[in-house]
C-alpha positions in Angstrom: 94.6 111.3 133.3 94.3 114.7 131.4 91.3 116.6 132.1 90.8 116.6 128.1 91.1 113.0 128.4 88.2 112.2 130.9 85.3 111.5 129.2 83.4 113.6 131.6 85.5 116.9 130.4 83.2 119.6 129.1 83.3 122.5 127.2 80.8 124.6 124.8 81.1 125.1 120.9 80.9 129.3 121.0 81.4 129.3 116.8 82.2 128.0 113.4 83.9 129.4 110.8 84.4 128.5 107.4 86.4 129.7 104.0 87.4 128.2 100.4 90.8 128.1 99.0 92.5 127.2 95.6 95.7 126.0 95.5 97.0 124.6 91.9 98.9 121.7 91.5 102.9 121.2 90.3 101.7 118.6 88.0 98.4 117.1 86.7 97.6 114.1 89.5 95.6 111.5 86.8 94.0 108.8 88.2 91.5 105.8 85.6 88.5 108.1 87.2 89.7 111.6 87.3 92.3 114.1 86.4 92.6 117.2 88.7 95.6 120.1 87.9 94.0 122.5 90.8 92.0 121.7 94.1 89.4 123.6 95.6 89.0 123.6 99.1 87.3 124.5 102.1 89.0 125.2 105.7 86.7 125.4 108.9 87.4 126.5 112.3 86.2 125.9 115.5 86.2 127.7 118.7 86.1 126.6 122.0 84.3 128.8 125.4 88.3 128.7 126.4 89.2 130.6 123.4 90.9 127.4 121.5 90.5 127.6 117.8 91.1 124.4 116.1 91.2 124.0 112.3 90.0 121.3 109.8 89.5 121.4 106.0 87.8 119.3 103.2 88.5 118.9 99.4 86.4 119.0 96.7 86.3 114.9 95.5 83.0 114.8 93.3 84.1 111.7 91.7 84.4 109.9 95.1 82.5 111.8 98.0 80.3 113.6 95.5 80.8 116.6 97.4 82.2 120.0 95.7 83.5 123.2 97.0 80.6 125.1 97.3 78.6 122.0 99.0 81.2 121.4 101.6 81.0 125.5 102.3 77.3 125.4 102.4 77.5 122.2 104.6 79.5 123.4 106.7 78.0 127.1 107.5 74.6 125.0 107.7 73.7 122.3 109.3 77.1 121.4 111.0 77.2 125.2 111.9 73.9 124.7 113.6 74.6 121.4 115.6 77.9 122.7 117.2 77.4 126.3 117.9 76.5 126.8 121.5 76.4 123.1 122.1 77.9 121.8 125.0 79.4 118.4 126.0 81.9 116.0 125.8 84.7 115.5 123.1 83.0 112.5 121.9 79.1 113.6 122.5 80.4 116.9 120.5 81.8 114.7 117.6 78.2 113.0 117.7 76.7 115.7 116.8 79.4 116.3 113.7 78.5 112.8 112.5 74.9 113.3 112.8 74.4 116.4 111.2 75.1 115.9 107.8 74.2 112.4 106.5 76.0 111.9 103.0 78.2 114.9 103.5 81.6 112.8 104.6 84.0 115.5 103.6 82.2 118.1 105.6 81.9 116.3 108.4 85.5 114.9 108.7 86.4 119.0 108.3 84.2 119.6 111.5 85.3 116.8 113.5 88.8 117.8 112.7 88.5 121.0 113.5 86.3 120.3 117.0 89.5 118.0 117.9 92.2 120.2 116.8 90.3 122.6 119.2 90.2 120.3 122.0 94.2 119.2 121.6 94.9 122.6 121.7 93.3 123.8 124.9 94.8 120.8 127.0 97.9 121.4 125.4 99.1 118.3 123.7 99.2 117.2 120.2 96.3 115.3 118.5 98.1 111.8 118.7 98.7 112.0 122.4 94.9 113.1 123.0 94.5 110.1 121.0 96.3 108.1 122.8 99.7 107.8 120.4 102.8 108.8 120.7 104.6 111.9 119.2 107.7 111.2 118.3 106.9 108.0 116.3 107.5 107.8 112.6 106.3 105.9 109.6 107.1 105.4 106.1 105.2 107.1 103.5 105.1 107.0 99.1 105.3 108.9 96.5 102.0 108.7 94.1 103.1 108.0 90.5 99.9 109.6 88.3 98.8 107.3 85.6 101.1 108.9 82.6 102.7 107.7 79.7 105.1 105.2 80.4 108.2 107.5 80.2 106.5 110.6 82.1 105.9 108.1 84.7 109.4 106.9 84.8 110.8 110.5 85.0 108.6 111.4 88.3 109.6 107.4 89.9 113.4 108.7 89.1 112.6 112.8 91.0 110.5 110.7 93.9 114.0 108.3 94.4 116.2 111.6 94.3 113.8 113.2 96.9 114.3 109.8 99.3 111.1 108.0 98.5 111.4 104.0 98.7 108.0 103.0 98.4 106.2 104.3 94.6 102.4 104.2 94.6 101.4 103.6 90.9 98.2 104.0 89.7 97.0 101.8 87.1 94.4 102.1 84.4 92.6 99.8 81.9 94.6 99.2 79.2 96.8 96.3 80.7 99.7 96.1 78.4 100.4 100.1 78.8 100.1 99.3 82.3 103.1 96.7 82.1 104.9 99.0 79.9 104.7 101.8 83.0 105.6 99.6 85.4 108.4 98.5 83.4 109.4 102.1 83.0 109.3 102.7 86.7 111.4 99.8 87.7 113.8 100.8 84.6 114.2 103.9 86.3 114.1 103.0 89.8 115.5 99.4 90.0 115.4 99.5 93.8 111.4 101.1 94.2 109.1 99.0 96.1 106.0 99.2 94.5 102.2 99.7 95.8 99.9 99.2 92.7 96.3 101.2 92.5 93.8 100.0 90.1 90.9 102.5 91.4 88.2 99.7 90.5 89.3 99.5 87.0 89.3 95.7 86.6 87.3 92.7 86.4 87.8 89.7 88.7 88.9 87.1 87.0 91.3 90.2 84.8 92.4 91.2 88.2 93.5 87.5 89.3 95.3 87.0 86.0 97.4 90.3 86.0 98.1 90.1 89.3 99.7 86.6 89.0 101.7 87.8 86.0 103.1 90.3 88.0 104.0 87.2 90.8 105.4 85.2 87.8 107.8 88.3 87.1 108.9 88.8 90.3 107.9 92.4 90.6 108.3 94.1 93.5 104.7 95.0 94.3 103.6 94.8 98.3 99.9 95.5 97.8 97.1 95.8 95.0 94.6 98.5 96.1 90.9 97.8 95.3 91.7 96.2 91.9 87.5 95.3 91.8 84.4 97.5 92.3 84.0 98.5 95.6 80.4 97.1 95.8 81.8 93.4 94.5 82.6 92.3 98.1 82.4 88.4 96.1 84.8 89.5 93.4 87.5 90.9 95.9 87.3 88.0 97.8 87.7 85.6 94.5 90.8 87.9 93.8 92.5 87.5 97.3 92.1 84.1 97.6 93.9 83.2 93.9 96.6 85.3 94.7 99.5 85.7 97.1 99.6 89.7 96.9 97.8 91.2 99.8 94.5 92.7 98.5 94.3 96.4 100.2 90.1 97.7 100.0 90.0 101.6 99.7 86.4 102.3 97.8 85.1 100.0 99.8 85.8 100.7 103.2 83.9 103.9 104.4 82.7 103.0 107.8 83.6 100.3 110.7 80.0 98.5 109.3 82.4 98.5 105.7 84.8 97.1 107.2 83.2 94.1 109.3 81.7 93.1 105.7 84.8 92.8 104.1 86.6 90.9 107.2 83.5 88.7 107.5 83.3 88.2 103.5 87.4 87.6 103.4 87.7 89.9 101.1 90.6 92.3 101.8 94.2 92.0 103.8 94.3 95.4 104.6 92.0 98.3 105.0 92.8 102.0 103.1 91.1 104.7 105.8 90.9 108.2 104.8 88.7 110.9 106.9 87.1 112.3 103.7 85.7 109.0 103.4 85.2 108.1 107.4 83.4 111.7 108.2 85.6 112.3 111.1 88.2 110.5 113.6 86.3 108.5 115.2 85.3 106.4 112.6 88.4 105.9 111.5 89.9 104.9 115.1 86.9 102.4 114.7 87.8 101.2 111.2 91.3 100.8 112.9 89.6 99.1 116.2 88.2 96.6 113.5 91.1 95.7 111.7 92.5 94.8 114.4 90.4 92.8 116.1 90.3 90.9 113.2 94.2 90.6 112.7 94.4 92.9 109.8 96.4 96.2 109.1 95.6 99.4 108.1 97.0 102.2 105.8 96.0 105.7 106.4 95.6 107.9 102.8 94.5 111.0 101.5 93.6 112.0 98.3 94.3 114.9 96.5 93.8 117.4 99.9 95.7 120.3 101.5 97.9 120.7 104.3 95.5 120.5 107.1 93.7 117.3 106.1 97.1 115.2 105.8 98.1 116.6 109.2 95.0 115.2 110.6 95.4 112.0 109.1 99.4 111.6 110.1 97.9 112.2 114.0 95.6 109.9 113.2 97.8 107.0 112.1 100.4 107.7 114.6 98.0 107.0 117.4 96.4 103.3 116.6 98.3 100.3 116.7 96.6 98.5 113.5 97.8 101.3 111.3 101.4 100.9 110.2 101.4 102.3 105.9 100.6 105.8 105.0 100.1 107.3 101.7 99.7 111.0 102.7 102.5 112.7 99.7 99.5 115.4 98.7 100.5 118.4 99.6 104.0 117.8 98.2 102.0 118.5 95.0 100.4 121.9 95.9 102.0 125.1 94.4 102.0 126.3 98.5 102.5 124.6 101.3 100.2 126.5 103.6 99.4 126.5 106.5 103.4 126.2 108.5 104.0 123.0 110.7 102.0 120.1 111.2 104.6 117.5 109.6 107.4 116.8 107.7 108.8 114.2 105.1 112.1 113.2 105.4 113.9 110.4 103.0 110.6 109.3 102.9 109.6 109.2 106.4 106.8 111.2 108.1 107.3 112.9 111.6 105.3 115.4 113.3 106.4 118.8 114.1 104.9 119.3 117.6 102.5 121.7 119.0 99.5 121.7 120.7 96.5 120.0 118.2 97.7 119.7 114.9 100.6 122.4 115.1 99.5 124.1 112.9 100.2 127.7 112.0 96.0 129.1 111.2 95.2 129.7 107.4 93.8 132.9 107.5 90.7 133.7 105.1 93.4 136.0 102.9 95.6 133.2 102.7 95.9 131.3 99.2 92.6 132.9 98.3 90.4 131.2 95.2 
């Protein structure tokens, strides 16, 4: 066993770091809550009493964590600041005191935790995944997101995602339901082969849900999954929509914790589970999200939302390294203007591998880097 590995391996926080960044977008992402054409973010690093620096960073998602730039800085350089520095412990009591230290504040904390790991990889000397327990050189599929556009702006990005080797289109939905069939139409017009992962972002009723999702059945389309078609907080009405259906039900909104996600299991309410560290506040939640979902027989996708290079590196380690976690949705940063910081991953016909490198091999993004 590594000495990182042993759960009685210590080391000491010596400091925390922390710096926003701006990075536009090649094209408006629109979602039925939110339309976002630049994202603000905040990258945090950690440093180890060895001298390993490990980075993390968080977005700012108001509509979904609540949190913006400036409260994920302030966050951040204060009370997660002031529970690391000169702490000293173990790799998991140290991510303790992440999780503790900033109740509500689930993009910040997933930053830190990140950042504490990335730290830790580093000065054993092996990537993230195989400090989690996974293995490096596996792969796994990703999408492309298809942005809820008009139905032939939609159609022209499903046609660029095919030419760039996606297979699998993520399309998000809104509320008008007939210029929802029209996109999807468009899509599959354009890319006949696409298999298709549908996102309503809570934007339907139950018993609406049931009978557009069966219409798509009666069609035939292509569609492996529904993503939370209900309102994250109507456990009842997901359930109502997975049992009347034969498309597997994915919860995203309403899965934030491992306490989420025994509620849905135990209320039969979901198929699969969407985790995403802005949501989870760090890794290990996440690896317990995972640990539940499989227990219970279920799978896991890991996503991001709209967040930078460092974030989706993260969660690629993450979903490499559990067993119950076989979809990813991480195409974000193929939407940024730059492409910073170097390494991490890349995306291949589709298919994301990791680069290799201690951590999340990761080149640092300096403080001057894509500055705000």
């Amino acid at each position: 066993m590594s000495a990182a590995l042993d759960p009685q391996h210590r080391s000491g926080v010596v400091a925390v770091r922390a710096h926003r960044h701006r990075a536009g977008l090649l094209r408006p992402f629109v979602t039925s809550a939110r339309r976002t054409e630049a994202v603000e973010y905040v990258v945090v690093e950690v440093e180890l009493e060895g001298g390993a620096v490990g980075q993390g960073s968080a977005a700012e998602t108001v509509a979904v964590t609540g949190e913006d730039a400036q409260s994920i800085l302030t966050t951040l350089t204060g009370p997660l600041t002031t529970a690391l520095t000169g702490a000293h412990g173990s790799l998991t009591e140290l991510s303790a005191l992440v999780a503790g230290a900033a109740p509500g504040a689930s993009s910040a904390r997933a930053a830190a935790d990140v950042a504490l790991h990335d730290a830790w990889a580093r000065d054993a000397e092996l990537a993230l995944v195989e400090l989690l327990g996974g293995d490096a050189d596996d792969h796994l599929e990703s999408d492309m997101t298809i942005s809820l556009e008009d139905p032939a702006v939609m159609a022209t990005r499903a046609q660029q995602a095919a030419e760039a080797g996606y297979r699998v289109l993520k399309i998000k939905l809104g509320q008008d339901i007939g210029e929802d069939r029209r996109r999807l139409d468009a899509v599959l017009e354009a890319v006949p082969s696409a298999r298709l992962r549908l996102d309503a972002n809570q934007g339907w009723q139950p018993r609406e849900a049931v009978s557009i999702i069966s219409a798509f059945e009666a069609d035939g389309l292509p569609v492996d999954l529904v993503e939370q078609p209900v309102a994250a907080a109507d456990l009842a009405g997901l359930a109502s929509v997975r049992e009347a259906v034969a498309t597997p039900i994915m919860a995203d909104e309403a899965v934030w914790t491992a306490a989420d996600a025994h509620r849905i299991i135990e209320a039969g309410a979901a198929d699969l589970l969407n985790i995403k560290l802005a949501k989870t506040g760090g890794i290990r939640e996440a690896l317990a999200i995972a640990d539940t979902a499989h227990d219970a027989g279920l799978t896991c996708m890991v996503g991001a939302m709209m967040e930078p290079r460092i974030s989706v590196t993260a969660a690629a380690h993450v979903a490499l390294a559990h067993p119950a976690i076989t979809l990813i949705d991480l195409d974000s940063p193929d939407w940024f203007t730059t492409h910073l910081p170097a390494g991490g991953y890349a995306i291949e016909s589709g298919r994301l591998r990791l680069c290799g490198g201690p951590g999340l091999g990761l080149e640092p993004l300096a403080a001057a880097d894509d500055p705000p």
